[in-house]
FIKOLZA-1660 file (N, C-alpha, C; in steps of 0.1 Angstrom, whole numbers, plus 5000, padded with zeros to 4 digits):
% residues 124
   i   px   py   pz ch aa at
   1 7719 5611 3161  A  X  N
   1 7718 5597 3163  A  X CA
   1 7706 5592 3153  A  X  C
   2 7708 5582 3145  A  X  N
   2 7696 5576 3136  A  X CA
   2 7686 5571 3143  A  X  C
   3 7677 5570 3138  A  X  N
   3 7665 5565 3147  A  X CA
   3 7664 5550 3141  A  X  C
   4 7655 5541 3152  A  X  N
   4 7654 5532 3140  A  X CA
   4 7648 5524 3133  A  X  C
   5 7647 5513 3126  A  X  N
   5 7643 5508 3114  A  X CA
   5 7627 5507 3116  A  X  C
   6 7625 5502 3128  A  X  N
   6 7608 5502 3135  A  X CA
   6 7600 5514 3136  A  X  C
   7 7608 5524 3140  A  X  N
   7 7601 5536 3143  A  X CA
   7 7599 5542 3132  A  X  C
   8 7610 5546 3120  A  X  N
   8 7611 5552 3111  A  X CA
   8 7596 5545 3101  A  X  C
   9 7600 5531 3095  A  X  N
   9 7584 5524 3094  A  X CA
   9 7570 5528 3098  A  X  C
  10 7572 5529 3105  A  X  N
  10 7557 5531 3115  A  X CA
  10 7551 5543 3114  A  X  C
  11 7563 5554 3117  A  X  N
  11 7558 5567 3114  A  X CA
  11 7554 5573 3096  A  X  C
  12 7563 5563 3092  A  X  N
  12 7559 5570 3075  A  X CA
  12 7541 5565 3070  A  X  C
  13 7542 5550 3080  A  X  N
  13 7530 5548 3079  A  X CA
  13 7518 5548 3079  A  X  C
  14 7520 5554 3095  A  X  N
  14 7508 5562 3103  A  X CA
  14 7510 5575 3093  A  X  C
  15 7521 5582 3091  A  X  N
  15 7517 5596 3086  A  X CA
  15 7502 5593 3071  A  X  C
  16 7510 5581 3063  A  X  N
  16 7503 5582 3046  A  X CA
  16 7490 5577 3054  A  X  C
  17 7487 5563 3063  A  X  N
  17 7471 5560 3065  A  X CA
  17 7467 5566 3077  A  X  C
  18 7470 5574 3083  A  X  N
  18 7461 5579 3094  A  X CA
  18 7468 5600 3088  A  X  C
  19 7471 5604 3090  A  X  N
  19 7474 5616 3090  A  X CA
  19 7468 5622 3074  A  X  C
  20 7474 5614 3064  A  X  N
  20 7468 5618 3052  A  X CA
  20 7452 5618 3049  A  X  C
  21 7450 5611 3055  A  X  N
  21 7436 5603 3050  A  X CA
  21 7425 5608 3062  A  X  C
  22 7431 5615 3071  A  X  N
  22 7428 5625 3081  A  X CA
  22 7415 5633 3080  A  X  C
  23 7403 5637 3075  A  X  N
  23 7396 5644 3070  A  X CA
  23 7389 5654 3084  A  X  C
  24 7393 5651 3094  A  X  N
  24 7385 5654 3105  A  X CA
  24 7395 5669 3111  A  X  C
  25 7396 5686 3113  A  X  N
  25 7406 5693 3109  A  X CA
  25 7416 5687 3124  A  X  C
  26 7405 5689 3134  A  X  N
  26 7412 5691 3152  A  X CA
  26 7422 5678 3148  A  X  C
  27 7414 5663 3144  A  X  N
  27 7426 5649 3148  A  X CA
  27 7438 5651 3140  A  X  C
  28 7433 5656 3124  A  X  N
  28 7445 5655 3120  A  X CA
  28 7457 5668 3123  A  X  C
  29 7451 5680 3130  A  X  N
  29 7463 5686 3137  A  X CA
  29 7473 5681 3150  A  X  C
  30 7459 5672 3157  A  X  N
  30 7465 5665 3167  A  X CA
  30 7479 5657 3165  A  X  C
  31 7476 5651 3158  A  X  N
  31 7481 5639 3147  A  X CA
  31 7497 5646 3139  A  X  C
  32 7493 5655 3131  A  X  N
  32 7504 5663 3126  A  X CA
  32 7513 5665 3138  A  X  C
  33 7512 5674 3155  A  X  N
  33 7518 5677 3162  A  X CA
  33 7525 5663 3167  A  X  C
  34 7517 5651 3169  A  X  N
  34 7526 5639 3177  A  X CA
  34 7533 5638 3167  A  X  C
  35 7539 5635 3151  A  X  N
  35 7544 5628 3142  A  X CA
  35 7551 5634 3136  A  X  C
  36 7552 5651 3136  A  X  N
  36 7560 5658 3124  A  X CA
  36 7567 5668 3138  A  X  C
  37 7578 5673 3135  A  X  N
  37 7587 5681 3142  A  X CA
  37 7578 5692 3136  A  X  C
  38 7580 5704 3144  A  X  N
  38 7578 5716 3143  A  X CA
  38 7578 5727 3128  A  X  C
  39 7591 5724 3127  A  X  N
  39 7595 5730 3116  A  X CA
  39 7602 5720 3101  A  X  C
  40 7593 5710 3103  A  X  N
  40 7596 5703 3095  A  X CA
  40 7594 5706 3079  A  X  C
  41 7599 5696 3070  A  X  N
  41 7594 5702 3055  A  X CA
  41 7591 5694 3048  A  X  C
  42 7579 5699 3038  A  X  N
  42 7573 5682 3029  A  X CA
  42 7573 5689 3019  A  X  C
  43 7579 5684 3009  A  X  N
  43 7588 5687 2998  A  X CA
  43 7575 5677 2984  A  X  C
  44 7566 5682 2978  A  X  N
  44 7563 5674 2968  A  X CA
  44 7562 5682 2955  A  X  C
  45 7556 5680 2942  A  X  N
  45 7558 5686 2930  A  X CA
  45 7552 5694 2930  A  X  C
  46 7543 5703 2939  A  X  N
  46 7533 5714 2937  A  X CA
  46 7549 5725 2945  A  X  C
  47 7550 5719 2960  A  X  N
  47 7560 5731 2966  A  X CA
  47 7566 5723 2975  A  X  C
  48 7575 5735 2982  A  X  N
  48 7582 5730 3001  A  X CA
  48 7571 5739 3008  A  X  C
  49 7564 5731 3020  A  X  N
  49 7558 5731 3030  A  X CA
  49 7564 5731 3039  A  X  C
  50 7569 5743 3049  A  X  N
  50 7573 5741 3060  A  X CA
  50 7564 5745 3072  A  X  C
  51 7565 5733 3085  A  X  N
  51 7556 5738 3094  A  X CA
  51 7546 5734 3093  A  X  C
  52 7542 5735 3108  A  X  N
  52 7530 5721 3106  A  X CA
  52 7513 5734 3099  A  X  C
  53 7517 5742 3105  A  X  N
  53 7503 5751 3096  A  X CA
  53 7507 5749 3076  A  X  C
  54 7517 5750 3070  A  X  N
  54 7517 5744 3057  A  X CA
  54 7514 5732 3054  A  X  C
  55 7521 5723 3063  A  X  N
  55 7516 5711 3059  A  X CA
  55 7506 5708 3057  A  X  C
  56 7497 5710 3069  A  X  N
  56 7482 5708 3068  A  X CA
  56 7472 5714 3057  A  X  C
  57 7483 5724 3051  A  X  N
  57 7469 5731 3043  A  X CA
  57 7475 5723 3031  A  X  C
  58 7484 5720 3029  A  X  N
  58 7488 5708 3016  A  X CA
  58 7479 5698 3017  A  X  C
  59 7478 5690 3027  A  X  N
  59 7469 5682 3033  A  X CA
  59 7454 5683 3024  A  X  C
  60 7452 5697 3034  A  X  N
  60 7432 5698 3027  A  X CA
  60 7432 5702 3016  A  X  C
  61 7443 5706 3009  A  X  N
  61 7447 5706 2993  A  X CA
  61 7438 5696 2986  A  X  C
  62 7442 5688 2993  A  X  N
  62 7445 5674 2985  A  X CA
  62 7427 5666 2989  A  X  C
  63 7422 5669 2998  A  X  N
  63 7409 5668 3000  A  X CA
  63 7400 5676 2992  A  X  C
  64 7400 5685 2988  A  X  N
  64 7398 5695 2982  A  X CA
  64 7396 5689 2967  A  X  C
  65 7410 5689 2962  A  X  N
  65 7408 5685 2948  A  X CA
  65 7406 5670 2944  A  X  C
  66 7412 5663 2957  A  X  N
  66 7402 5650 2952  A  X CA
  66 7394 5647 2963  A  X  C
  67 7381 5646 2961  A  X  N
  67 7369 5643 2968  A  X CA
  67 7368 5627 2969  A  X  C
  68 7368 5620 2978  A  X  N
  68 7369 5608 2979  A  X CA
  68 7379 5595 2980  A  X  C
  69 7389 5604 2979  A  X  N
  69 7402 5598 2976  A  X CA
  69 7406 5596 2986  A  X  C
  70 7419 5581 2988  A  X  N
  70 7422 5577 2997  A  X CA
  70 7435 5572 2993  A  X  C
  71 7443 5577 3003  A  X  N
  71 7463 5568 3004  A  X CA
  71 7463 5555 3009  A  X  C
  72 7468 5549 3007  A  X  N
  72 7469 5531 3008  A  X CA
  72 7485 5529 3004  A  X  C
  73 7492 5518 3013  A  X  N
  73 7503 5515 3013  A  X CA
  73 7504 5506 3003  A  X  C
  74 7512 5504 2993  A  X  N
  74 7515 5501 2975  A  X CA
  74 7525 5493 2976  A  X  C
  75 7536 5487 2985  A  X  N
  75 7546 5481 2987  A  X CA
  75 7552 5479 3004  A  X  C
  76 7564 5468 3002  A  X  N
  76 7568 5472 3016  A  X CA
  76 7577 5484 3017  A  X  C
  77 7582 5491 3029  A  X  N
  77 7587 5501 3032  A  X CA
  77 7603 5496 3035  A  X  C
  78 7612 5503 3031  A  X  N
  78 7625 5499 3028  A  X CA
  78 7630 5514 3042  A  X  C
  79 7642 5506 3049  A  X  N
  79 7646 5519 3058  A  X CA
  79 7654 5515 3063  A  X  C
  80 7664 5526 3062  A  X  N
  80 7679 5525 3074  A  X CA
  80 7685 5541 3081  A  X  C
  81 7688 5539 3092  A  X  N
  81 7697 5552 3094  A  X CA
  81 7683 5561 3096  A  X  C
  82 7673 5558 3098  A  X  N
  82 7662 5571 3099  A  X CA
  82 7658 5575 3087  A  X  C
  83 7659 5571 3076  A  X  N
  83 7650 5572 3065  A  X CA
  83 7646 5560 3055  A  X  C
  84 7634 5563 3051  A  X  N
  84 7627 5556 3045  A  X CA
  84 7620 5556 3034  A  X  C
  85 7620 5545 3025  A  X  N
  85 7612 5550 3015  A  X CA
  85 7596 5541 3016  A  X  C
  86 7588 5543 3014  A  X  N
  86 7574 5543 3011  A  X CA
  86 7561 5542 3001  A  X  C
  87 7564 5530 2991  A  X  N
  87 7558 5533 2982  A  X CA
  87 7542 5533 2986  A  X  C
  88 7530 5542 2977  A  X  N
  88 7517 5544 2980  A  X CA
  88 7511 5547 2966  A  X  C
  89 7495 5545 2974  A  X  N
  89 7486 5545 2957  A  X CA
  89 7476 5557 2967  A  X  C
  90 7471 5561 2953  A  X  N
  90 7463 5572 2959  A  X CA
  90 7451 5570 2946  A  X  C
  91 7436 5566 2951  A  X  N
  91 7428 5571 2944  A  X CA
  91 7414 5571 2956  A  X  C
  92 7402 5562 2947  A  X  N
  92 7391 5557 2953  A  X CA
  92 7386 5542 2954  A  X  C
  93 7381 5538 2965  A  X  N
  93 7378 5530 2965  A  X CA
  93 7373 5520 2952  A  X  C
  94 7373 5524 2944  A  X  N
  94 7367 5518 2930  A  X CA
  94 7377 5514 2923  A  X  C
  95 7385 5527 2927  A  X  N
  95 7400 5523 2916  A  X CA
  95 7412 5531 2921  A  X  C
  96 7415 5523 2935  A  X  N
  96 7429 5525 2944  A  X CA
  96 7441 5533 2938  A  X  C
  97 7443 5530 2928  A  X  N
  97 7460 5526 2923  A  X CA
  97 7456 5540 2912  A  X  C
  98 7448 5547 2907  A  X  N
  98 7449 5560 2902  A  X CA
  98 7461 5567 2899  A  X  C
  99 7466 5569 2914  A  X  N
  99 7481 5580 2913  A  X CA
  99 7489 5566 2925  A  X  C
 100 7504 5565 2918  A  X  N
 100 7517 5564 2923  A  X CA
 100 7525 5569 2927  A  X  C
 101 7532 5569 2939  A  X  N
 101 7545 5571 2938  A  X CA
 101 7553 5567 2949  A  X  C
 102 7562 5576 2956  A  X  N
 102 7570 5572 2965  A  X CA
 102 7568 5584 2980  A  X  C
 103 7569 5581 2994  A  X  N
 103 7573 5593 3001  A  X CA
 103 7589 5586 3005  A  X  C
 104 7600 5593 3007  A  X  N
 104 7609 5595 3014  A  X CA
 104 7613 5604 3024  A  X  C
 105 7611 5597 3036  A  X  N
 105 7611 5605 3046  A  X CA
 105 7625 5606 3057  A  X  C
 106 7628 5611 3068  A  X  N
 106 7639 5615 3074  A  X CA
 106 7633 5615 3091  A  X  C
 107 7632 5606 3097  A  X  N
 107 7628 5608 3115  A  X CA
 107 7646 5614 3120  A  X  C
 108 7638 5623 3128  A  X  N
 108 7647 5630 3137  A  X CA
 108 7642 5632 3153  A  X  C
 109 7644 5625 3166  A  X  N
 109 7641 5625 3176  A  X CA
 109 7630 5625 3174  A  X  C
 110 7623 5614 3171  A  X  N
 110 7612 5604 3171  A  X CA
 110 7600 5608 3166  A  X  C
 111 7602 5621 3157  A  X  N
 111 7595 5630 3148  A  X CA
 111 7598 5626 3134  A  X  C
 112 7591 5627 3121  A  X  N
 112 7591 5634 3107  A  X CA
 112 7597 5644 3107  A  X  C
 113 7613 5642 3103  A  X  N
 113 7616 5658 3102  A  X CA
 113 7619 5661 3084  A  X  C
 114 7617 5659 3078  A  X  N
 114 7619 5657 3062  A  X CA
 114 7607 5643 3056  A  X  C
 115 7599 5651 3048  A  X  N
 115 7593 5640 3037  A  X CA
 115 7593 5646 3020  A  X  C
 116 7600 5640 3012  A  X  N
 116 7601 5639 2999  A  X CA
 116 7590 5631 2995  A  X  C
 117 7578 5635 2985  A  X  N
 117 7569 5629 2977  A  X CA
 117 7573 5633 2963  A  X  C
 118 7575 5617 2957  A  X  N
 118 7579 5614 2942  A  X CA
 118 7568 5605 2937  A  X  C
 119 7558 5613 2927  A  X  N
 119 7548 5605 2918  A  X CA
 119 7554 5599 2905  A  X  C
 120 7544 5586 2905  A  X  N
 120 7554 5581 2894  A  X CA
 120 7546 5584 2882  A  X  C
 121 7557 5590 2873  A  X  N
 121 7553 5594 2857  A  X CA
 121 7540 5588 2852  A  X  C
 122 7540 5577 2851  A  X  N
 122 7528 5570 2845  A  X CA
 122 7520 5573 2852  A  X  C
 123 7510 5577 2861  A  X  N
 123 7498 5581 2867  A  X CA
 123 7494 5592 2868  A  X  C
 124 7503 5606 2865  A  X  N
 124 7499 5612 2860  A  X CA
 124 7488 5614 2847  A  X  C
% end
């Protein structure tokens, strides 16, 4: 059964500004468990992440190599049928819009069960 257009929204939401942007380990595993299915998979240009223990270390990846950085929502979110797409900016407060691109995600029984992240060429 698709989930729908409200929920799918919401959760891609909460995942990019509260889950991503997460720096604290305990909330954002908290966080990870309410929002992402178990064996879910986050698919971006580095690898596939399955499971909420990969995901998270993708996560402090990304804290890691950028120090200060922050996900911010870059467009409205487009969704039907339980998936969504999401465009977002990722930098610093100085200068937001650094890296582009898209997540496409898949809710399944009121979880994240699939996220595709597509950066857009030019911000590299």
């Amino acid at each position: 059964m698709a989930e729908g257009k409200d929920l799918v929204t919401e959760l891609l939401v909460r995942n990019l500004l509260e889950l991503f942007n997460q720096k604290d380990d305990a909330v954002r595993r908290s966080l990870l468990l309410q929002m992402w299915s178990e064996d879910a998979i986050f698919i971006d240009p580095e690898a596939a992440h399955v499971g909420h223990k990969e995901i998270d270390q993708a996560i402090r990846w990304l804290f890691q190599s950028f120090p200060g950085w922050t996900f911010s929502v870059a467009g409205p979110v487009r969704a039907q049928h339980g998936v969504a797409c999401l465009p977002w900016a990722y930098g610093t407060e100085a200068a937001p819009r650094q890296i582009t691109g898209i997540d496409v995600g898949r809710v399944e029984g009121g979880k994240i069960r699939e996220l595709y992240t597509f950066i857009d060429p030019k911000t590299l």
